[in-house]
C-alpha positions as CSV (number, residue, x, y, z in Angstrom):
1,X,6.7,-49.6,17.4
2,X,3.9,-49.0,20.2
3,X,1.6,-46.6,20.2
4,X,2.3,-43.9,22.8
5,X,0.7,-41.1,24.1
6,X,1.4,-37.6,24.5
7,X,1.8,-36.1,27.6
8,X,-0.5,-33.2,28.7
9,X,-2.2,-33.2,25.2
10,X,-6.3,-33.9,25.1
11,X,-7.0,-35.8,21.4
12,X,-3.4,-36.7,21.1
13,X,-2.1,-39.9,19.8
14,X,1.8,-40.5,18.4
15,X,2.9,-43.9,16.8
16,X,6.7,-43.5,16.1
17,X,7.4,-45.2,12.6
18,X,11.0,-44.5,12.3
19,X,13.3,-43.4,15.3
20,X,15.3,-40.3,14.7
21,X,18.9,-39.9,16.3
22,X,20.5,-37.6,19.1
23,X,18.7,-35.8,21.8
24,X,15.7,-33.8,22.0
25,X,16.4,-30.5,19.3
26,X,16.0,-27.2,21.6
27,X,12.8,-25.5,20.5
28,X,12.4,-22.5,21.5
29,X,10.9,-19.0,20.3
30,X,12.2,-18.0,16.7
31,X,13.3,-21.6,15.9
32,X,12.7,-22.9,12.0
33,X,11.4,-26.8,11.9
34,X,11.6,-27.8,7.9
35,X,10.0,-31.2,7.4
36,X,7.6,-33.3,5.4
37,X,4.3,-33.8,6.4
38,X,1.3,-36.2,5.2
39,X,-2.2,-35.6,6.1
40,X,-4.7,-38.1,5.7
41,X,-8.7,-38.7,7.1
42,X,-8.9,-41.0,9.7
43,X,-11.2,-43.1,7.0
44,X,-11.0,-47.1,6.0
45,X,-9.1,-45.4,2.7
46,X,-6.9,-43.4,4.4
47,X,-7.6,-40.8,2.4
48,X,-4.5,-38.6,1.5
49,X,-5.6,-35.0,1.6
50,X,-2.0,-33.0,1.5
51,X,1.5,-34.4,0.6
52,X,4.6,-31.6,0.7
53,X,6.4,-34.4,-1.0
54,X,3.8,-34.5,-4.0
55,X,3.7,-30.5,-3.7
56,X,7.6,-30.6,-4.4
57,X,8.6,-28.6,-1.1
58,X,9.4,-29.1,2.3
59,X,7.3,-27.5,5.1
60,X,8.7,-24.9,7.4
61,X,7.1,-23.1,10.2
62,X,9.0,-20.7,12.9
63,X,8.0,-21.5,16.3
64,X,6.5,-19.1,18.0
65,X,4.8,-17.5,15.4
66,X,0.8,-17.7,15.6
67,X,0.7,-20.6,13.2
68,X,-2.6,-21.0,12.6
69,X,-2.7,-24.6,13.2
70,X,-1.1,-24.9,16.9
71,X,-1.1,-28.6,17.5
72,X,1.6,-29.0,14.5
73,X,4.1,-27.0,17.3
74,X,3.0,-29.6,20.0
75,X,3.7,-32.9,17.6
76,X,6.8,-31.3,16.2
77,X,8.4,-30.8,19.4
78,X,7.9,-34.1,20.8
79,X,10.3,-35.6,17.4
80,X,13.9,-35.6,17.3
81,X,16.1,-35.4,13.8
82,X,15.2,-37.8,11.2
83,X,12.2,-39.5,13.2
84,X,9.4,-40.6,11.0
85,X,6.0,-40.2,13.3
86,X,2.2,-40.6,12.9
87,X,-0.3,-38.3,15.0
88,X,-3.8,-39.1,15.0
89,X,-5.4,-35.7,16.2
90,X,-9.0,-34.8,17.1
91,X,-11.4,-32.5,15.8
92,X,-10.7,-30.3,18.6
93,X,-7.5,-29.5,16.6
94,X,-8.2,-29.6,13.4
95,X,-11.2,-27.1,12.7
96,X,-8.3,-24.3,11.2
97,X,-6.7,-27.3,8.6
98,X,-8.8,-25.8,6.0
99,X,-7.4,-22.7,5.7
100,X,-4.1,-23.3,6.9
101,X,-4.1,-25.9,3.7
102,X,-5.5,-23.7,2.0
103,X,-2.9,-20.9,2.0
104,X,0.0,-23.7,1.6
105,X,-1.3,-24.8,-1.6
106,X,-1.9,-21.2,-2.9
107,X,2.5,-20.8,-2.0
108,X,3.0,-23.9,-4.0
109,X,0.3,-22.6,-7.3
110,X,3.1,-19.3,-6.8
111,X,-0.1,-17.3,-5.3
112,X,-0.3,-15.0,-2.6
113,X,-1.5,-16.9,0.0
114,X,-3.7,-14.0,1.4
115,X,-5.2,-13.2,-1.8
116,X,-9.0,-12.3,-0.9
117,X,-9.0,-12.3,2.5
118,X,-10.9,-9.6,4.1
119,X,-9.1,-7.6,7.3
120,X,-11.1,-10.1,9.9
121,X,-9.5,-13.3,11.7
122,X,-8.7,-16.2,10.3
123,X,-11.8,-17.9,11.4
124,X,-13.6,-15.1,10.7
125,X,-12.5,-15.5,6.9
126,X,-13.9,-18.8,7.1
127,X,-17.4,-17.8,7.8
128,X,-17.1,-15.1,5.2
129,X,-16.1,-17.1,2.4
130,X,-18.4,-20.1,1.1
131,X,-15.7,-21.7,-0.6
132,X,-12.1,-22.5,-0.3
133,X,-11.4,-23.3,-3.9
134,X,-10.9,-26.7,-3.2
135,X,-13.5,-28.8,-3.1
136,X,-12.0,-31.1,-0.6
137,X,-11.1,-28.7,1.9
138,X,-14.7,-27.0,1.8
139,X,-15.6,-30.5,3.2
140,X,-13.6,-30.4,6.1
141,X,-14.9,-26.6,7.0
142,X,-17.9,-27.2,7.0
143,X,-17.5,-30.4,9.2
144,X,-14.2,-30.6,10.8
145,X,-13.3,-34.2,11.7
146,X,-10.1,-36.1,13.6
147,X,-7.2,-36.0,11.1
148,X,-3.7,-38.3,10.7
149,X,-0.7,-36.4,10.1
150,X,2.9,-38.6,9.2
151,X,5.7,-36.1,10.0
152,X,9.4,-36.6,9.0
153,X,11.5,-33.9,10.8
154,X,14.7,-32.9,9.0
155,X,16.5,-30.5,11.0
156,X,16.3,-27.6,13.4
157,X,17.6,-24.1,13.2
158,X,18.2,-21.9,15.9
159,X,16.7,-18.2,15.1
160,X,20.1,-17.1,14.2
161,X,21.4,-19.3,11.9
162,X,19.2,-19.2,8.8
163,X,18.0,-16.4,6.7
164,X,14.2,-15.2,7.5
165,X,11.6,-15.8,5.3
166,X,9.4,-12.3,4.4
167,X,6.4,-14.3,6.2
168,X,8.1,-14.4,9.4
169,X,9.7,-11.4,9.8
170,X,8.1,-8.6,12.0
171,X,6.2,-4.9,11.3
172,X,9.5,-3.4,11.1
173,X,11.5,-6.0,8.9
174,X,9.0,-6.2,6.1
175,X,9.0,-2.5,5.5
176,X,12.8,-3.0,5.3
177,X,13.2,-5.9,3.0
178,X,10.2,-4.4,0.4
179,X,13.1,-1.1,-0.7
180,X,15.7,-3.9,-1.1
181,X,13.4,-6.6,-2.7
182,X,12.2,-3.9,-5.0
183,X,16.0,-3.0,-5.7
184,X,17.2,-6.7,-6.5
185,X,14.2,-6.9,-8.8
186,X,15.2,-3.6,-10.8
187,X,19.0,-5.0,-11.0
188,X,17.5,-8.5,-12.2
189,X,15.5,-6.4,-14.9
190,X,18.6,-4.8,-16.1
191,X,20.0,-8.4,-16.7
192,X,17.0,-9.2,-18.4
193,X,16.3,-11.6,-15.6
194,X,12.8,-11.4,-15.8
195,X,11.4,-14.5,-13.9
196,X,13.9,-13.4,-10.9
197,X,12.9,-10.2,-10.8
198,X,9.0,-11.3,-11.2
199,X,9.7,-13.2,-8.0
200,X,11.3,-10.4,-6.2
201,X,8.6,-8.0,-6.5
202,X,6.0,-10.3,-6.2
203,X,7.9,-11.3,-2.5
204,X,7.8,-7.3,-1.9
205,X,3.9,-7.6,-2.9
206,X,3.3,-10.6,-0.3
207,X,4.9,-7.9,2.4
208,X,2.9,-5.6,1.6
209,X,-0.3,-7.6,1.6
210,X,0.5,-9.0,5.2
211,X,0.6,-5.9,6.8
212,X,-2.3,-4.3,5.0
213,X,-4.3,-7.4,6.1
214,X,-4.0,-5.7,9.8
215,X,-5.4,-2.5,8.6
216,X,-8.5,-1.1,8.0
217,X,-9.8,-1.0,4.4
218,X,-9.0,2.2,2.6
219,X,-8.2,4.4,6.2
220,X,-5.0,6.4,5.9
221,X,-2.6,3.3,6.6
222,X,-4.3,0.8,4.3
223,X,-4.0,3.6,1.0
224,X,0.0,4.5,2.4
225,X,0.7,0.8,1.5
226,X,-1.4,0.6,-1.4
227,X,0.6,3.0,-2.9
228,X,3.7,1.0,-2.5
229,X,1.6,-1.9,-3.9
230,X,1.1,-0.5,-6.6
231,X,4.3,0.2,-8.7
232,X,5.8,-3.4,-7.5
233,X,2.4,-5.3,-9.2
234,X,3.3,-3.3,-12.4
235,X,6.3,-3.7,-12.2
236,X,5.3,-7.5,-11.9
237,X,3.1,-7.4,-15.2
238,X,5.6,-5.9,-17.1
239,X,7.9,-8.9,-16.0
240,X,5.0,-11.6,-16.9
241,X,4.6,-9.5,-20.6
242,X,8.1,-10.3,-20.9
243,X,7.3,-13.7,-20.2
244,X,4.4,-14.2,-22.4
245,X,2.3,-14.3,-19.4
246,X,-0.8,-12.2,-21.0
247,X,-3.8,-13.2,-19.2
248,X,-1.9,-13.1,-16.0
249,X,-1.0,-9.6,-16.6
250,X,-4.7,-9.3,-17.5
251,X,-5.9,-10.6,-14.2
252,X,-3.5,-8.0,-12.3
253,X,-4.2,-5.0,-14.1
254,X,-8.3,-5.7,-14.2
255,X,-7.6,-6.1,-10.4
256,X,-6.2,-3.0,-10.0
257,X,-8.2,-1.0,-12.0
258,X,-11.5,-2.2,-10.5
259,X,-10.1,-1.7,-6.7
260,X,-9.5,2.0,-7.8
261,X,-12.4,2.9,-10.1
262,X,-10.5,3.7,-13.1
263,X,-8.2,6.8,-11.3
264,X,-4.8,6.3,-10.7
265,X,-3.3,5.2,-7.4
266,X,-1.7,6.7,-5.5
267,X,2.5,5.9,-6.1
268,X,1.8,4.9,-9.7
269,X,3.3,6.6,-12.8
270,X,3.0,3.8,-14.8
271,X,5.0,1.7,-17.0
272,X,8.2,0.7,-15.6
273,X,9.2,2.3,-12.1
274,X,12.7,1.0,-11.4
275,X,14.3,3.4,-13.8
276,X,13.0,6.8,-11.3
């Protein structure tokens, strides 16, 4: 098909490859967009940076929500179900792909996507850090450049009809779900679920990690949410020695003890907690 142009959008161009069906999908504040994405350099190659299909996972992101990378709202909302579309984007929109990549391939390696950043803006983090982890995407930070993104949108939800993901709930919801993630994780341990229950606390964990992001290292709200930390990531280890998982439990418990000097946190009593 022709290559058309985005309304009202500087550094925007959109070459439908597959038409989609219906009308318009109603986007609005709280919506969930899952698709596939592609995102390549804008080289003779074509170089393919990220692929969610490769990655084994669809990508969702609620609108409204900060993401990071803005522009993906913009090209999203301009597709209708099942449309197949190609975005060439500008630099101007780019310069956060870095670490917006960089935190989705952290979810898909099972990591914490936060892990190691400093309570500072995202772009500040980028400053801060001299490496990514990946040597590809420590190219584009330090030179951001136009990228091509080929978008496949599957379907969208209004804010009511899906469960919310831990990462897009509020303040107030992730203190709520980390009692009840901790819970489900105890229950699986009973079952001798392990692997679930890993999962569970480390989702708690994640919730826990977000919100301390927004506070101050080590003030009175930082340590009240350490202390919750803390049981869940033991919790966590003893899951992974159940698992085999030694040097991950390793990594953890080093962690921990280095981030508190050898004393013992505050809300640990080590071992397992779900039994008290």
């Amino acid at each position: 098909m022709e290559e058309t142009y985005l309304l009202n959008v500087e550094g925007v161009r959109k070459k439908i490859l597959h038409g989609g069906q219906g009308e318009l999908p109603k986007f609005q504040d709280g919506s969930k967009i899952t698709f596939h994405f592609q995102t390549l350099k804008d080289d003779f190659e074509r170089t393919v940076i990220d692929d969610s299909r490769e990655a084994g996972m669809p990508m969702e992101i609620i609108v409204g929500k900060m993401f990071k990378l803005e522009i993906w709202e913009t090209l999203l909302s301009s597709m209708r179900a099942g449309e197949v579309a190609e975005f060439w984007c500008d630099a101007i929109h780019t310069g956060m792909y870095a670490l917006v990549s960089r935190g989705m391939r952290r979810i898909v390696e099972g990591r914490d996507p936060l892990e190691g950043q400093k309570h500072r803006c995202g772009m500040g983090n980028m400053f801060d850090y001299h490496s990514t982890g990946y040597a590809d995407l420590d190219e584009l930070q330090r030179a951001p450049q136009p990228l091509i993104f080929i978008m496949e949108l599957f379907r969208v939800e209004e804010p009511w009809a899906y469960k919310r993901d831990t990462w897009a709930m509020s303040k107030e919801e992730k203190l709520a779900a980390v009692p009840v993630l901790h819970s489900e994780g105890n229950r699986l341990v009973l079952r001798k679920e392990f692997r679930q229950a890993a999962e569970k606390y480390q989702e708690a964990v994640i919730c826990l990690r977000n919100l301390q992001a927004k506070e101050k290292p080590w003030e009175e709200a930082w340590l009240k949410l350490e202390g919750l930390v803390t049981p869940l990531v033991l919790n966590y280890c003893q899951c992974q020695l159940e698992l085999g998982e030694y040097y991950e439990v390793l990594e953890h418990t080093t962690e921990l003890l280095q981030k508190h000097h050898g004393t013992a946190p505050r809300g640990s009593r080590g071992g397992w907690t779900w039994k008290g």
